[in-house]
Backbone bond lengths (Angstrom), bond angles and torsions (degrees), N, CA, C in turn:
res aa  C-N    CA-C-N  psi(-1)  N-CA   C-N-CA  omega(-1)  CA-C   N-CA-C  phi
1 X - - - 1.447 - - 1.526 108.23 -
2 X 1.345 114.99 109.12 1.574 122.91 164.33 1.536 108.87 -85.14
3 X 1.273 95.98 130.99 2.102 94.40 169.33 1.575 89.95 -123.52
4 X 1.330 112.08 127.36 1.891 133.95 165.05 1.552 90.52 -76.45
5 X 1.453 80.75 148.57 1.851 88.48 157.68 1.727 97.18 170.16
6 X 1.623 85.05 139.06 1.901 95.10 -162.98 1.938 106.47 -51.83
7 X 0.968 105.75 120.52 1.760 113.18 -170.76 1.848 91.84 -74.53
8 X 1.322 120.61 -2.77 1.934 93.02 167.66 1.164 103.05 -104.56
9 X 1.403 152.46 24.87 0.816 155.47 147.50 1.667 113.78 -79.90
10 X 1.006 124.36 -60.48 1.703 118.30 159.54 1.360 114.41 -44.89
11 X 1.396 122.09 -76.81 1.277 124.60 172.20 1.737 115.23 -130.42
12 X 1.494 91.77 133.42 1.606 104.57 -172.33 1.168 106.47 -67.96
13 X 1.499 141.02 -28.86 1.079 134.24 -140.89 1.769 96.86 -105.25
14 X 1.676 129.44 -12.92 1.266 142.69 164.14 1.534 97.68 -46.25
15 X 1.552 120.50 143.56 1.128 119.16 171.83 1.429 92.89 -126.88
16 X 1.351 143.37 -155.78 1.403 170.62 179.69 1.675 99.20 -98.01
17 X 1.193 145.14 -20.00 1.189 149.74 -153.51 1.900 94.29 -109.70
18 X 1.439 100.97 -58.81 1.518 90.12 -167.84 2.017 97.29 -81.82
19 X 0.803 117.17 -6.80 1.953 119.92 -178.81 1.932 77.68 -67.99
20 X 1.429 131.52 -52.00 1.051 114.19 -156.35 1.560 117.52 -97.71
21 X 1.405 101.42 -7.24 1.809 111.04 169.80 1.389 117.10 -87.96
22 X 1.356 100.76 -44.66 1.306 114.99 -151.09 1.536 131.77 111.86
23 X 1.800 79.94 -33.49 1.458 95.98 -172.51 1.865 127.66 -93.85
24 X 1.375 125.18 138.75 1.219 118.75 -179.87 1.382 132.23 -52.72
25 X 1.468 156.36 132.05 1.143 136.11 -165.02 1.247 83.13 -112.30
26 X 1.338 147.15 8.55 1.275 128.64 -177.11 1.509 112.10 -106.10
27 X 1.749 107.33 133.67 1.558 97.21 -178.38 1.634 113.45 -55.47
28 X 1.485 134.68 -15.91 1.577 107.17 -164.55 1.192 96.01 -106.29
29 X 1.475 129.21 105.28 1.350 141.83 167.22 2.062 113.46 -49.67
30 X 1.683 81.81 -24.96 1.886 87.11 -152.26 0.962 77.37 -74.52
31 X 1.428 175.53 -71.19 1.124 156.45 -70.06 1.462 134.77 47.44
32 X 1.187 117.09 9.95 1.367 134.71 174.95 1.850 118.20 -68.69
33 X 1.166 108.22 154.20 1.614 96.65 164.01 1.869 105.74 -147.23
34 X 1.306 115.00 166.54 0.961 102.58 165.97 1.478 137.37 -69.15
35 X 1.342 163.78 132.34 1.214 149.45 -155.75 1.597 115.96 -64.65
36 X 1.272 116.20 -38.13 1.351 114.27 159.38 1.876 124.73 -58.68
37 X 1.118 108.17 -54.35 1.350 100.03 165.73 1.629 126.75 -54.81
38 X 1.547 111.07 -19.70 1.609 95.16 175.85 1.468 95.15 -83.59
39 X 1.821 122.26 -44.81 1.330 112.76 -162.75 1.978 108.90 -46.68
40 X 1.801 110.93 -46.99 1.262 106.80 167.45 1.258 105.13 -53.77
41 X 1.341 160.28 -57.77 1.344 139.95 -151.76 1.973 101.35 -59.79
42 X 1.583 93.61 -60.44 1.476 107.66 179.25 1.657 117.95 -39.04
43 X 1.523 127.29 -29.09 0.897 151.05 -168.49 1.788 113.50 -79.67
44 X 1.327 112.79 -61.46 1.012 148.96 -141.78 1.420 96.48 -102.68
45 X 1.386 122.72 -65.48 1.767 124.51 -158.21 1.610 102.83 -70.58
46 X 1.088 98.24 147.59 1.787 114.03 173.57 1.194 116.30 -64.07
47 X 1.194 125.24 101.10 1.427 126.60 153.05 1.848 128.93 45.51
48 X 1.612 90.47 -71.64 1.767 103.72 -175.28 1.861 85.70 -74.33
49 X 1.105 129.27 -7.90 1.347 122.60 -169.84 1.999 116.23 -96.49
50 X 1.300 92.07 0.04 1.187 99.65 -159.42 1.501 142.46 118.04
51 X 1.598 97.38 -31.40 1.362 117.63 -159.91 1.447 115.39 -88.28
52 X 1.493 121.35 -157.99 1.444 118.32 151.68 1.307 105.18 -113.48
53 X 1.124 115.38 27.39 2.022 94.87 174.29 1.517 135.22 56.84
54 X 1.398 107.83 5.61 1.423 103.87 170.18 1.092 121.96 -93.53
55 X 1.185 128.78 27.64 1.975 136.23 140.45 1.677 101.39 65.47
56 X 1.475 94.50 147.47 1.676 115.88 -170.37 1.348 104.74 -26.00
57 X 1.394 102.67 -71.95 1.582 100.44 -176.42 1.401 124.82 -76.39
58 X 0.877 159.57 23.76 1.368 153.52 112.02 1.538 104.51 -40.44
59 X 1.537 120.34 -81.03 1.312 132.41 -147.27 1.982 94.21 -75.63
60 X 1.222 120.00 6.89 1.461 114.62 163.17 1.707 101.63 -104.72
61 X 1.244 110.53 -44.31 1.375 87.17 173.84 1.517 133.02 -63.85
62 X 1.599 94.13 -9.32 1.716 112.58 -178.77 1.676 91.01 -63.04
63 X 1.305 117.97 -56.00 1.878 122.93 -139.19 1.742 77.32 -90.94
64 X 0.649 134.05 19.47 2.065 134.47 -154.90 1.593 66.21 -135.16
65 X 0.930 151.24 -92.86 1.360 140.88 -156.19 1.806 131.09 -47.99
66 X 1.288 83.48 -39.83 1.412 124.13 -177.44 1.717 107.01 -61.88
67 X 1.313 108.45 -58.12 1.471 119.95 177.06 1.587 121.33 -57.98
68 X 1.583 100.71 -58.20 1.485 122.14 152.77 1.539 117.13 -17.00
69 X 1.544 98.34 -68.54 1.700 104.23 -168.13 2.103 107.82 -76.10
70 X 1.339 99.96 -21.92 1.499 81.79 175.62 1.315 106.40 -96.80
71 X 1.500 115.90 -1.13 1.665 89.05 178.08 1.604 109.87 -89.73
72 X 1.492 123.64 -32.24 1.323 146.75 160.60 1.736 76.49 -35.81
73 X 1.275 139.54 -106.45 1.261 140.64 -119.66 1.966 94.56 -65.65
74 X 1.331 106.92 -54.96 1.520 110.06 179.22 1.874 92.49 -44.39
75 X 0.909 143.72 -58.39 1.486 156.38 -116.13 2.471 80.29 -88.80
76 X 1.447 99.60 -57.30 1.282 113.68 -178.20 1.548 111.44 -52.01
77 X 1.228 102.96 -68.34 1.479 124.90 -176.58 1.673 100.03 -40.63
78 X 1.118 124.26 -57.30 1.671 128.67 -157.82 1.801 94.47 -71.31
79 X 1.473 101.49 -50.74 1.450 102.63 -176.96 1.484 118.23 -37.23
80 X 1.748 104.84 -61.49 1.173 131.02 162.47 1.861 122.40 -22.84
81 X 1.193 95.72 -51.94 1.954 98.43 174.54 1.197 103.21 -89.84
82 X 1.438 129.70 -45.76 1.102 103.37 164.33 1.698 146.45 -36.80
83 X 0.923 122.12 -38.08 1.525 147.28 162.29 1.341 108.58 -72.15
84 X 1.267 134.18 -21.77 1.213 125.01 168.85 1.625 125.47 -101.96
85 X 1.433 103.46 -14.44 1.601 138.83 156.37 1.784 105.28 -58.01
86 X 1.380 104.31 -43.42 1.950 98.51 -167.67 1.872 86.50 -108.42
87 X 0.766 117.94 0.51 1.913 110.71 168.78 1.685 99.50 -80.79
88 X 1.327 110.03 -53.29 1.668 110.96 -160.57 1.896 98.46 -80.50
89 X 0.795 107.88 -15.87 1.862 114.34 172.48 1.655 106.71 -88.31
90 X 1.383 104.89 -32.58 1.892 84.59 169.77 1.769 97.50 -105.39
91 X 0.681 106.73 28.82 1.947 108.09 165.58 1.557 99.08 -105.81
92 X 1.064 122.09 -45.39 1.480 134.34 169.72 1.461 115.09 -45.47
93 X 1.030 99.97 -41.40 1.997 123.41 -172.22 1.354 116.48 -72.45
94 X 1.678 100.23 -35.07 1.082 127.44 -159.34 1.499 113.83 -80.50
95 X 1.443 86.56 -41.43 1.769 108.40 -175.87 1.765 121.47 -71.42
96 X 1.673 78.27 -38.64 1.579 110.81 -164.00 1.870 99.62 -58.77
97 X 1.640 108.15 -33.78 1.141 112.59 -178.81 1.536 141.96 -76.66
């Protein structure tokens, strides 16, 4: 008894290459992934797949947004001490005098 059944649906990371080696073409044997790559999978895959179905480009312009706003906010934040770093050094200056 053979039972078929689409191998990216079990595991995404199965290609057509290792069904015919055996062998994995993917470097992480352990089974690990990075957290961004599942959230893109999670993002991205259709529905019966697991996913929500909002396809490559959506869910890149999502992490394209995503990157944007924390580097903008890191970008604010640093500015921010900075300026409050050269206020308390000429208050210092100020005093000192």
């Amino acid at each position: 008894l053979v039972v078929l059944t689409d191998h990216r649906t079990v595991a995404p990371h199965v290609n057509d290459t290792t069904l015919r080696t055996g062998k994995s073409t993917t470097p992480r044997d352990s089974g690990t992934r990075p957290l961004g790559a599942s959230m893109g999978d999670l993002l991205s895959q259709a529905p019966a797949d697991g996913g929500l179905g909002l396809g490559t480009t959506v869910t890149s312009v999502i992490f394209l947004g995503i990157i944007i706003g924390v580097a903008t906010y890191l970008g604010i934040k640093v500015g921010r001490q900075r300026r409050v770093a050269a206020s308390a050094e000429q208050d210092a200056v100020l005093a000192a005098a």
